[in-house]
C-alpha positions in Angstrom: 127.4 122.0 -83.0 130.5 120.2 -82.7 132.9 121.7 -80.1 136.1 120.7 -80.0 137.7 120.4 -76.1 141.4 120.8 -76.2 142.7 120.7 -72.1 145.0 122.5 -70.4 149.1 121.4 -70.2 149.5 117.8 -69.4 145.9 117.3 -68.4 143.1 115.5 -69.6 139.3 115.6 -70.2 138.8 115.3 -66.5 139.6 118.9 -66.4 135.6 119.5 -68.2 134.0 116.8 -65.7 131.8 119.3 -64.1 130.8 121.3 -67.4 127.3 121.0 -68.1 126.5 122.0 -71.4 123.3 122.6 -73.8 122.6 119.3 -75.5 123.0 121.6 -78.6 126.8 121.4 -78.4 127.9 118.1 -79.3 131.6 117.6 -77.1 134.6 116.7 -78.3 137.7 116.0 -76.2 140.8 116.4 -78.3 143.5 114.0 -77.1 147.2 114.8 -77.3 149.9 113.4 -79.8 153.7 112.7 -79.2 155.9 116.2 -80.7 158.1 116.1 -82.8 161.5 116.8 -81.4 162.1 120.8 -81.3 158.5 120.9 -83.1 157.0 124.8 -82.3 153.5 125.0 -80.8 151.8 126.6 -84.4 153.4 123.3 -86.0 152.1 121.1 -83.3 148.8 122.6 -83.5 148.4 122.1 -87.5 149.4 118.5 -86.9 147.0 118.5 -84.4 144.1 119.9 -86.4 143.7 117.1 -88.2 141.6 115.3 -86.1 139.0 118.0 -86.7 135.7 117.7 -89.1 135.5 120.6 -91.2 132.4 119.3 -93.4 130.6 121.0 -90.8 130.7 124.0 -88.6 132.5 123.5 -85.1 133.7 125.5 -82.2 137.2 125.7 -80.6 137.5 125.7 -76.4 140.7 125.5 -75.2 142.0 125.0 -71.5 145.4 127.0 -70.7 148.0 125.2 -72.8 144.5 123.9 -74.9 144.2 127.7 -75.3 147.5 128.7 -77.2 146.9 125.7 -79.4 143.4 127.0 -79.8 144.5 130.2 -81.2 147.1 128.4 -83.5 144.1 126.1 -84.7 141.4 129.1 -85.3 144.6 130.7 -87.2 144.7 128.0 -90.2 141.0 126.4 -90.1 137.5 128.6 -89.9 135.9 127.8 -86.5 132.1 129.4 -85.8 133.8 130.1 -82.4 137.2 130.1 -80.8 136.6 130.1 -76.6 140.5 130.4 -74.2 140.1 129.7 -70.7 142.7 130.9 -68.2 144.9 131.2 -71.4 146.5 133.9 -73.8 145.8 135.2 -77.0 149.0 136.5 -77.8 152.4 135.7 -76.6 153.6 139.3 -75.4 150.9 138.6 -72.9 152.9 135.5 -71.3 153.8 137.0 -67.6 157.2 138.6 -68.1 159.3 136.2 -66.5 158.0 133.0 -69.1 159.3 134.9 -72.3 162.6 135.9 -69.9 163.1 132.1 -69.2 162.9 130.9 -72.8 165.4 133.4 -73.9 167.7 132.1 -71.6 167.0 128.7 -72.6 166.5 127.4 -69.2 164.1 124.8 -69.4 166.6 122.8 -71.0 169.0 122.4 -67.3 166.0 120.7 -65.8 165.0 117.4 -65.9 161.6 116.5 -67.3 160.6 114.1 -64.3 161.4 117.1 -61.8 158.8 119.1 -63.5 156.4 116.2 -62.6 156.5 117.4 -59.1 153.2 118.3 -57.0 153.2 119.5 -53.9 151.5 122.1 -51.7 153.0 125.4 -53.3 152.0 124.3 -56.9 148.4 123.1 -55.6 147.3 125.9 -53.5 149.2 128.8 -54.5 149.6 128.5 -58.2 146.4 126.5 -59.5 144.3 127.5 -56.6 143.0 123.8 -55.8 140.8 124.2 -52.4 138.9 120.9 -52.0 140.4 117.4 -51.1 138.8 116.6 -54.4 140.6 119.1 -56.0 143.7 118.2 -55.2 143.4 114.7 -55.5 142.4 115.7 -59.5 144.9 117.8 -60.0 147.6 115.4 -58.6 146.1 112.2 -60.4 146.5 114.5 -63.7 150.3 115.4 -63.2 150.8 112.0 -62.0 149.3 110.6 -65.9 151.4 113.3 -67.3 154.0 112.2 -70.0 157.1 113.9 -68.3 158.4 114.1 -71.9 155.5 115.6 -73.2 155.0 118.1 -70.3 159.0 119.6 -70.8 158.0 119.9 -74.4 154.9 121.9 -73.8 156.3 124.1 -71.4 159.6 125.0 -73.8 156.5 125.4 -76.8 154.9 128.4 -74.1 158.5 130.1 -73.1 159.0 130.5 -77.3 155.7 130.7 -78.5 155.4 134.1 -80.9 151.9 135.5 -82.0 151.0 138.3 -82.9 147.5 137.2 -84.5 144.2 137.6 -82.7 142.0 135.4 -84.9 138.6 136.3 -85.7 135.6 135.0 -83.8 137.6 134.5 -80.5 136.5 134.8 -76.9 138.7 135.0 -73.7 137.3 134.2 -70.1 139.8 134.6 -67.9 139.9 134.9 -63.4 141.0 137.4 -61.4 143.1 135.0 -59.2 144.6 132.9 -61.9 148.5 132.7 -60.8 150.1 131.0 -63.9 148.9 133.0 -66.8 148.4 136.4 -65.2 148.5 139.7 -67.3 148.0 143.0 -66.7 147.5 144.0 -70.4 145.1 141.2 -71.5 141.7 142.6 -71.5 139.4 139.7 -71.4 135.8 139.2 -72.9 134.6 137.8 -69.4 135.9 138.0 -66.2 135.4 135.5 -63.6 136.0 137.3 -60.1 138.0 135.0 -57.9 138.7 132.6 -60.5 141.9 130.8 -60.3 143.7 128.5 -63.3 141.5 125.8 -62.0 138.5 127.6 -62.2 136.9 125.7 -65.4 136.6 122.6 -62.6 135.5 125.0 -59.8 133.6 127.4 -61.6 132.3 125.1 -64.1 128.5 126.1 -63.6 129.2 130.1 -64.5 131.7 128.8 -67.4 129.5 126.5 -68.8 126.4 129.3 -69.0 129.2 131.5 -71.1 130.2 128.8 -73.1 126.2 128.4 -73.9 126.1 131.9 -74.6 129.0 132.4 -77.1 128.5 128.9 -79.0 124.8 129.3 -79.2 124.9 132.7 -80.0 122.7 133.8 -77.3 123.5 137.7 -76.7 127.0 137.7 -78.1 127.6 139.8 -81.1 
């Protein structure tokens, strides 16, 4: 089946590199376009969803970031499957202080090259990067990362409104995930000790649920 792979905020495909998959499910990596200026993330997703085949069934999996826009995609087109990782399916479960900070508007007082910035605090604390290889990923990806593009995404997250679960939609989600923690999310799996990096360092797990769910294997 084709399964569209939408990544997390600013990243890339590299983010799946350790996935292995059933040969069944034909991968897809969806790349980014530029935003329009003061375009919302439902709007970016429909533009977005046009890169998608729908002559023939297909799966969602989105990646933080890649998950919202998931959720906005599974909302207008008729996916078999919709997978979030280390995502949200509705925006009143965005950690407190997100939806306080795009009230205020304060994204806007920083500059988008600041946001750039990787250093230990964001590596180990927040994404949970352990390895020297982890790190070195995770740095190379910011470093790639449209500045422009990465201010835009994050304002998209601080005003994103749904209300909407769509049908057909699964959430796995760790229990040491920093950036999009949630204490009224109920996830579909749970992946003890996983942090928001965990598709890259839990991939093996992941890619057994993302089997499961796509292939129908147990999952009602």
């Amino acid at each position: 089946m084709n399964t569209y792979f939408i990544s997390g905020l600013g990243a890339d495909k590299r983010i799946f590199s350790k996935l292995r998959l059933n040969q069944k499910i034909n991968i897809i990596h969806v790349d980014w376009i530029k935003p329009v200026k003061n375009e919302s993330l439902a709007a970016y997703a429909g533009r977005l969803s046009r890169v998608i085949d729908q002559s023939q069934p297909f799966a969602l999996v989105g990646v933080s970031f890649g998950g919202m826009i998931a959720v906005e995609i599974a909302k207008i087109l008729n996916p078999v499957k919709t997978i979030i990782i280390s995502s949200t399916m509705l925006s009143s479960h965005l950690p407190l202080l997100y939806r306080f900070a795009g009230k205020l508007g304060l994204l806007k007082y920083i500059p988008a090259r600041l946001l750039k910035s990787s250093n230990k605090l964001t590596q180990n604390y927040y994404f949970g990067t352990k390895s020297g290889t982890e790190k070195t990923l995770l740095s190379n990806i910011i470093k790639d990362t449209d500045p422009y593009f990465l201010k835009w995404a994050i304002g998209s997250i601080l005003n994103w409104k749904n209300k909407t679960v769509p049908e057909r939609i699964y959430h796995i989600h760790g229990t040491k995930d920093k950036i999009l923690y949630s204490k009224t999310a109920e996830p579909d799996f749970v992946i003890y000790n996983g942090t928001h990096f965990m598709v890259y360092q839990n991939a093996k797990e992941i890619s057994g649920i993302i089997d499961k769910i796509i292939l129908n294997i147990g999952i009602d």
